[in-house]
C-alpha positions as CSV (number, residue, x, y, z in Angstrom):
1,X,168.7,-117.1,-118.1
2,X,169.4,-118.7,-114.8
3,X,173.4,-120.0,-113.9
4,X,174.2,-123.6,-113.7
5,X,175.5,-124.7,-110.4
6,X,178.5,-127.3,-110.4
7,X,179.3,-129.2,-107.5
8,X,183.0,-130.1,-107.3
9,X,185.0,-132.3,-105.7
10,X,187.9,-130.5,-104.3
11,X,189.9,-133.7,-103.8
12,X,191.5,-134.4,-100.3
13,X,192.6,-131.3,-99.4
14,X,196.0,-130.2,-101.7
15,X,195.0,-127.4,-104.2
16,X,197.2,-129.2,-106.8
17,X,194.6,-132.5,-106.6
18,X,192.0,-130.1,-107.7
19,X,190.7,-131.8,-111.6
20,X,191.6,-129.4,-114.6
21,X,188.0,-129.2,-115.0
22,X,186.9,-128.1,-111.4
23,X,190.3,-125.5,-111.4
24,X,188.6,-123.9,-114.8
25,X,185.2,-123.7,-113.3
26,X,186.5,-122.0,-110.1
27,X,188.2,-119.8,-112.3
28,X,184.9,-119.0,-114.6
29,X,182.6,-118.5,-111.1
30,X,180.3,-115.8,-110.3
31,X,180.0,-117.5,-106.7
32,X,181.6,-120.3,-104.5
33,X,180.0,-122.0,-101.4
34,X,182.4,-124.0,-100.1
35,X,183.0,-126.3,-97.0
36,X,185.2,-124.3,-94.8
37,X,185.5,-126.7,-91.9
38,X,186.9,-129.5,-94.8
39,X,188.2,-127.6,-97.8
40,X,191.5,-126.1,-97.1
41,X,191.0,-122.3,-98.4
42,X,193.8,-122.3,-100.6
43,X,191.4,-124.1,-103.2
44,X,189.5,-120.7,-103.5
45,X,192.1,-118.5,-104.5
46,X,191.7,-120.1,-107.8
47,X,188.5,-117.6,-108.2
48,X,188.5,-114.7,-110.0
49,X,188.4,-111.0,-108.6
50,X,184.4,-110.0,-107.8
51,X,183.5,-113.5,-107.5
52,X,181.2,-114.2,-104.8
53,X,182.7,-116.5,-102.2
54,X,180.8,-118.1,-99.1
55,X,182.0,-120.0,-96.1
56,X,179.1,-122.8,-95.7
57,X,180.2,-124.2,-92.3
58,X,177.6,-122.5,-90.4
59,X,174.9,-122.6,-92.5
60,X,171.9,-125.2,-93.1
61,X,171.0,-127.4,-95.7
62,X,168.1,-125.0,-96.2
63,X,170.3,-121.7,-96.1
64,X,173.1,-123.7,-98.5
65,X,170.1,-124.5,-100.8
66,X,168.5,-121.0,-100.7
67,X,172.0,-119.4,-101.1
68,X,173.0,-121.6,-104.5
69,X,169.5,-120.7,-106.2
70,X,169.9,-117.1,-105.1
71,X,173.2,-117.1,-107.2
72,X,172.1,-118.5,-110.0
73,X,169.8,-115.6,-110.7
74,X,173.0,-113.3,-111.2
75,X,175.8,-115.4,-112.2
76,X,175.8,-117.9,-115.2
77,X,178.4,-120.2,-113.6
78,X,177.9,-121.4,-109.5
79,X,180.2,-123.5,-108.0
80,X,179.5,-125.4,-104.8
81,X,183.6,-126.5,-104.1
82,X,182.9,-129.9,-101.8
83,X,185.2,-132.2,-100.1
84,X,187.2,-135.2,-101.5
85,X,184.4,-136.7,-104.2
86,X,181.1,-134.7,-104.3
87,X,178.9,-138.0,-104.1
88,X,181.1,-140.0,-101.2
89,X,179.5,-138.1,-97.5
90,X,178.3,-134.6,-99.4
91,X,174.7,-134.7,-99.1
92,X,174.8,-134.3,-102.7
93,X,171.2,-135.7,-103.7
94,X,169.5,-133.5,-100.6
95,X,171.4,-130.3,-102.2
96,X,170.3,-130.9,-105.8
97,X,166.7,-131.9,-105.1
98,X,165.4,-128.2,-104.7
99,X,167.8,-127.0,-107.9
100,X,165.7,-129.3,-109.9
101,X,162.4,-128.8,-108.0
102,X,163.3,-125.1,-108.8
103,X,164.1,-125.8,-112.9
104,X,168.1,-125.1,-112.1
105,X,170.9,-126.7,-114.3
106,X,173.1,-128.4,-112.1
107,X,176.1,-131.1,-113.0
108,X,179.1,-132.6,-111.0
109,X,182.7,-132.7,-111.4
110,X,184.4,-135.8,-109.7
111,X,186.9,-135.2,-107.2
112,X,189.8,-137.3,-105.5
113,X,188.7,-139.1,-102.6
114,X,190.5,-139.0,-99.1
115,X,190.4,-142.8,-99.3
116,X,192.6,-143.1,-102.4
117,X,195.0,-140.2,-101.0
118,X,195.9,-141.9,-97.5
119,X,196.8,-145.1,-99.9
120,X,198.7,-143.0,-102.3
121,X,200.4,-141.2,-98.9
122,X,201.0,-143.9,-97.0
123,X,202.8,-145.4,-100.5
124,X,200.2,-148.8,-100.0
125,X,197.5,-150.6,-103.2
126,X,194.2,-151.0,-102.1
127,X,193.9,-154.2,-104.4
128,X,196.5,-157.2,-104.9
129,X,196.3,-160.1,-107.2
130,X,195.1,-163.0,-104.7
131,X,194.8,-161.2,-101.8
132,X,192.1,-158.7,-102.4
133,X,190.2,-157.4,-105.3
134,X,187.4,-155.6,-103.3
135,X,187.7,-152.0,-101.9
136,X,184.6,-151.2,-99.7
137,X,184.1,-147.4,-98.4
138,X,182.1,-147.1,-95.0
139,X,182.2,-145.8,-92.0
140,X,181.0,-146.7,-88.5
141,X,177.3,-145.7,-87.4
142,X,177.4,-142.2,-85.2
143,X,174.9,-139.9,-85.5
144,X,174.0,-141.1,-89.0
145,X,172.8,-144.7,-88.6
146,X,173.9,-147.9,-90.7
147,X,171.3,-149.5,-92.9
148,X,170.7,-152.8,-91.9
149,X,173.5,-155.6,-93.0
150,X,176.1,-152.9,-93.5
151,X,177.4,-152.8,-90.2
152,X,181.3,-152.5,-89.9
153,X,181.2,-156.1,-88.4
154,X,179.3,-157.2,-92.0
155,X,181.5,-156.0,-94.1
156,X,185.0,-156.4,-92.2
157,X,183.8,-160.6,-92.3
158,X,184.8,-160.0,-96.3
159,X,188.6,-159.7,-95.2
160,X,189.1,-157.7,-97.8
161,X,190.0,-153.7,-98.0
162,X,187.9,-151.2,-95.2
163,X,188.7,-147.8,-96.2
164,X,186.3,-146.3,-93.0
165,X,185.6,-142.9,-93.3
166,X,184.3,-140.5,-90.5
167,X,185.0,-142.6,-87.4
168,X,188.7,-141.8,-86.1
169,X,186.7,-141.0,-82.7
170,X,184.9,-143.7,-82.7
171,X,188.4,-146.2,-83.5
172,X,187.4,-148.5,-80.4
173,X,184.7,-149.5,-81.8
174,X,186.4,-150.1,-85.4
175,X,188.3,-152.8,-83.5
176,X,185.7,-154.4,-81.8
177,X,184.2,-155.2,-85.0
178,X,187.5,-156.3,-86.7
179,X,187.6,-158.5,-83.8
180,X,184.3,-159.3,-83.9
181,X,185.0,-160.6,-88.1
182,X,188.0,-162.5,-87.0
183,X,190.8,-160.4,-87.8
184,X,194.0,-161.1,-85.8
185,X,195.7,-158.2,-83.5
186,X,198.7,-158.3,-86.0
187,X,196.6,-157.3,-88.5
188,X,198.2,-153.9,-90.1
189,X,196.4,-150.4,-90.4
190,X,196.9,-147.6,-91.2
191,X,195.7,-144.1,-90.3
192,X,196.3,-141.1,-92.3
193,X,194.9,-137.7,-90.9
194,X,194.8,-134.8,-93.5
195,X,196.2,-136.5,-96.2
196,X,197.9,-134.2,-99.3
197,X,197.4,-131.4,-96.7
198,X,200.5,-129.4,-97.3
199,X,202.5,-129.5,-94.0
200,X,199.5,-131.2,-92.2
201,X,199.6,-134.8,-93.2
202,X,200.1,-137.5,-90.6
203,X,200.6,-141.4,-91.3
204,X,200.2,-143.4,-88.1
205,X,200.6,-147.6,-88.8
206,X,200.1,-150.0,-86.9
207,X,198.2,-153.1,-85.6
208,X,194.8,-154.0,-84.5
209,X,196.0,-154.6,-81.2
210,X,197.6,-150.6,-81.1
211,X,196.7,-148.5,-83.4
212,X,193.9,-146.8,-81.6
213,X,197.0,-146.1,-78.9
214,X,199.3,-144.8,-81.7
215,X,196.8,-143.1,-82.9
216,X,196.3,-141.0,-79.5
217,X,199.8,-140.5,-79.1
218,X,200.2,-138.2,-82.7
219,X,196.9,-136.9,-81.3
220,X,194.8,-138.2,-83.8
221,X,191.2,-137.2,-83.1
222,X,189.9,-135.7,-86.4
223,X,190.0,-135.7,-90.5
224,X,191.5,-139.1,-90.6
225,X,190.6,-141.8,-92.9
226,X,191.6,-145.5,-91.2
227,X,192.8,-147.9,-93.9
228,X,192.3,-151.9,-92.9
229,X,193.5,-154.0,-95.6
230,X,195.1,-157.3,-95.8
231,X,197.2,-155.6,-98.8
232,X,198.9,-153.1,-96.6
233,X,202.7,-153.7,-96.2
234,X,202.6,-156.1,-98.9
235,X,206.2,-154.1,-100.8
236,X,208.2,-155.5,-97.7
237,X,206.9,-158.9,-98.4
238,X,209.5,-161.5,-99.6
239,X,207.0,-162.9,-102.4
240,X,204.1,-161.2,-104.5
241,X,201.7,-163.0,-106.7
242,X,202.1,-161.8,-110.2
243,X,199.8,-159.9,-111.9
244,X,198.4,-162.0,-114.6
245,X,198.0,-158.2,-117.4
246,X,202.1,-157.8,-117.4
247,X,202.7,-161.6,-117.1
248,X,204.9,-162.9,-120.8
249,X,202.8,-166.0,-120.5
250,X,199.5,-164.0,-120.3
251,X,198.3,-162.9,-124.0
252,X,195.8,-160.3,-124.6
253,X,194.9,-158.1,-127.8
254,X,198.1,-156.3,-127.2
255,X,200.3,-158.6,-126.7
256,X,200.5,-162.4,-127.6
257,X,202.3,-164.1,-124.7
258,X,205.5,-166.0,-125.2
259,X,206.5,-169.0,-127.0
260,X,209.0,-170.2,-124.1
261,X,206.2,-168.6,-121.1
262,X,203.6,-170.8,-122.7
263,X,206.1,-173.5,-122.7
264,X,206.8,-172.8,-119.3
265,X,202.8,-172.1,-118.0
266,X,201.9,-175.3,-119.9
């Protein structure tokens, strides 16, 4: 019987943010393509001794695809070991098109995206009752085009949380089209380059006006995700709206709410 080939998200970049599920499945492979220029290494010593392991950073989609179905007719379980979340920037659907064109099992295993590990390293919520309950992953056009409508400028008129992936070089133009929305120079970002990356992470924050500056000084020019949020900084802030699930006067199936917070609400 031919393998199954499992394409798994190898979170952010620290081994440890590796699933339990992805860890066992490295641990079970026959073979291992994985992104060499993104994936820290140190997520494939979880394989075991024999297994075949592959560097795809210099290969094509059409060498990639050739290599997983060559696998697959020697090894029952093949694991293509992918970035931060398998379908967020992997070229997920072009790689499994030819498994099933070609009668291959194949089945993904989530991973942690860099977006949520710059918030969790920088210590900042992506949401906040009354501020923002809208998180929008994007990224500014390069090489790959924006479909029409979803340029930055678009979606930053929201004013709610940009988490913009793939465009640290291209920060200039992340302000001209905060600027272009109407968001003030004060307004707070933050950049975090490598984040979970043991002994690699940086945090740079700052403002619309200077981030793309404090950004150049830490030498920022690669494997950064840049976090715009009207959220961020909000545990310095003197007053926080509260949130209505752990409010006494807000009842729910678990929980009746107070006599004296309904008092008090009413």
């Amino acid at each position: 019987m031919a393998g199954k080939v499992w394409f798994v998200g190898a979170g952010p970049g620290d081994p440890e943010l590796l699933t339990v599920k992805g860890r066992r499945l490295l641990e079970e492979a026959g073979a291992i393509l994985f992104a060499g220029s993104l994936v820290d290494q140190a997520a494939t010593l979880f394989a075991p001794p024999g297994c075949e392991i592959r560097d795809s950073k210099d290969m094509t989609l059409e060498e990639m695809s050739a290599w997983l179905l060559d696998q697959t007719a020697r090894h029952a379980t093949v694991v293509r070991l992918q970035t931060g979340d398998p379908g967020l920037y992997g070229a997920l659907v072009e790689m499994t098109r030819p498994l099933t064109a070609a009668g291959i099992e194949w089945a993904v295993v989530p991973g942690v995206s860099s977006a949520f590990a710059s918030a969790a390293a920088a210590g900042e919520t992506l949401t906040l009752p009354e501020v923002t309950q809208t998180v929008i992953l994007t990224r500014v056009a390069g090489r790959t085009p924006m479909p029409a409508g979803e340029e930055l400028e678009a979606l930053a008129a929201h004013k709610t949380t940009l988490c913009i992936f793939l465009s640290i070089t291209l920060l200039h133009e992340v302000q001209r089209a905060l600027r272009a929305a109407g968001w003030a120079e004060d307004a707070p970002i933050v950049v975090v380059q490598k984040a979970s990356w043991p002994g690699e992470e940086k945090i740079v924050r700052g403002t619309l006006a200077d981030i793309k500056k404090r950004c150049q000084a830490e030498k920022i020019g690669s494997q950064a995700m840049i976090i715009a949020s009207p959220a961020l900084g909000a545990a310095d802030w003197p007053t926080l709206a509260r949130s209505k699930l752990y409010d006494p006067a807000f009842g729910h199936r678990f929980r009746k709410a107070s006599a004296a917070s309904e008092e008090t609400s009413a």
